[in-house]
C-alpha positions in Angstrom: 0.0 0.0 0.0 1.3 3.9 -1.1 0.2 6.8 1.1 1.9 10.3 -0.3 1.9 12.2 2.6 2.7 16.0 1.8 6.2 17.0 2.4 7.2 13.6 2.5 9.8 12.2 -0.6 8.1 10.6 -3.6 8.5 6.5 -3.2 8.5 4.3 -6.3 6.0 1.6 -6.1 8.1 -0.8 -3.7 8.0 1.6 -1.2 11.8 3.1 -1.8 12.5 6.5 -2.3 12.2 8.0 -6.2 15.2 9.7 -7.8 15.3 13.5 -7.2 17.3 14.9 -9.8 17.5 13.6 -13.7 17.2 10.6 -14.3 20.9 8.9 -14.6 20.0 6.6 -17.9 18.6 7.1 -21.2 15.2 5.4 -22.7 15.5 4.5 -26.1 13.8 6.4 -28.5 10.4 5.0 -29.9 8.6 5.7 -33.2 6.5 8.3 -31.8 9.5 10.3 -30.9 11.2 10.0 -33.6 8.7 11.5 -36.0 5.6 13.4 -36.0 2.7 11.0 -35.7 -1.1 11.8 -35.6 -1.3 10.3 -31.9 1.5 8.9 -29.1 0.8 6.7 -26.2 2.7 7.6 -22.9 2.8 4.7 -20.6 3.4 5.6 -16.7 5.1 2.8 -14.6 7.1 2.9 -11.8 7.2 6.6 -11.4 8.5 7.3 -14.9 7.1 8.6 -18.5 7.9 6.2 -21.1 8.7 7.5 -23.5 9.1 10.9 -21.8 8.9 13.0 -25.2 7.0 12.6 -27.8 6.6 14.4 -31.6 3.5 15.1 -33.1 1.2 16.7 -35.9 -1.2 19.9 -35.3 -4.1 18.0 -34.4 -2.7 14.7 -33.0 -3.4 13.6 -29.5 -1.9 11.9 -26.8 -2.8 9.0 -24.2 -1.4 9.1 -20.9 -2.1 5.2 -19.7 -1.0 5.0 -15.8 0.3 1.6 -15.3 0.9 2.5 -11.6 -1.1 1.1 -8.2 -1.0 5.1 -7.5 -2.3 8.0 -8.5 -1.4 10.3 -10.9 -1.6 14.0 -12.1 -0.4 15.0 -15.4 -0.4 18.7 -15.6 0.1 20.4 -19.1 -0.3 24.2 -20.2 -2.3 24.5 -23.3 -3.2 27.9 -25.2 -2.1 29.6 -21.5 -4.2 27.8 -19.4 -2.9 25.1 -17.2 -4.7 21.8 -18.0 -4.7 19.1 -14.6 -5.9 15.5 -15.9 -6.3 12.8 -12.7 -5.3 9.7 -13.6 -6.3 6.8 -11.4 -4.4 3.6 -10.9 -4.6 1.9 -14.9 -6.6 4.9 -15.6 -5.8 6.9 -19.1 -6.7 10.3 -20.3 -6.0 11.8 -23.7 -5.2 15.3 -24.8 -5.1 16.8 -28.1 -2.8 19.3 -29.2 -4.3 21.8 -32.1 -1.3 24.8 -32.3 2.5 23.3 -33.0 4.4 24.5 -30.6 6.7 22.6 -27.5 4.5 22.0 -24.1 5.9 20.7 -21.2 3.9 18.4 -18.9 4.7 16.8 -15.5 2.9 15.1 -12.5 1.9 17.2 -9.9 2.3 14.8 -6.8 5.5 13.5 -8.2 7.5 16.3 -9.8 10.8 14.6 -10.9 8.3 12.8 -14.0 8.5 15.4 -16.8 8.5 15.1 -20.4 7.6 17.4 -23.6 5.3 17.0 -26.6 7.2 18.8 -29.9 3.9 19.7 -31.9 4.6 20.1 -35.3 
């Protein structure tokens, strides 16, 4: 069982405490970040993005699937407005993109999980 207390450091799902600072190894790059693609899938599991950026059209979408026992917020800023999306344990949300541009997103319980979406 996970309780996030506030104040308390983030834990990975067996209980031990998540990284703090950037993540010391590289994921390797998938198809959807490689090229701009029409929609992306962004899997969460064990307290990490996979993959954590992702390239797409104007108009594409992405699915953030949360593979975690915990809860999840993924927060994104779109036209200036800061967009917060819950994601339950194995819940998913998607989000599309209209205007190219770079947005950053990120959890909100667990800051150190970050990534980008490159809107082309």
């Amino acid at each position: 069982m996970h309780f996030d207390v506030a104040g308390s450091p983030a834990l990975k799902a067996d209980g031990t405490p998540a990284p703090q600072s950037a993540h010391d190894h590289a994921h390797a790059p998938s198809p959807s970040s490689e090229i701009g693609t029409a929609s992306a899938v962004i899997a969460i599991s064990n307290f990490e993005f996979a993959p954590e950026a992702v390239r797409l059209r104007a108009g594409g979408s992405v699915t953030w699937e949360n593979h975690d026992s915990v809860a999840h917020h993924v927060i994104v800023t779109l036209d200036g407005k800061e967009q917060q999306h819950a994601l339950p344990p194995h819940g998913r949300v998607t989000v599309t993109f209209l205007q190219t541009g770079r947005f950053t997103y990120h959890c909100l319980p667990h800051p150190f999980m970050q990534g980008t979406v490159e809107v082309e």
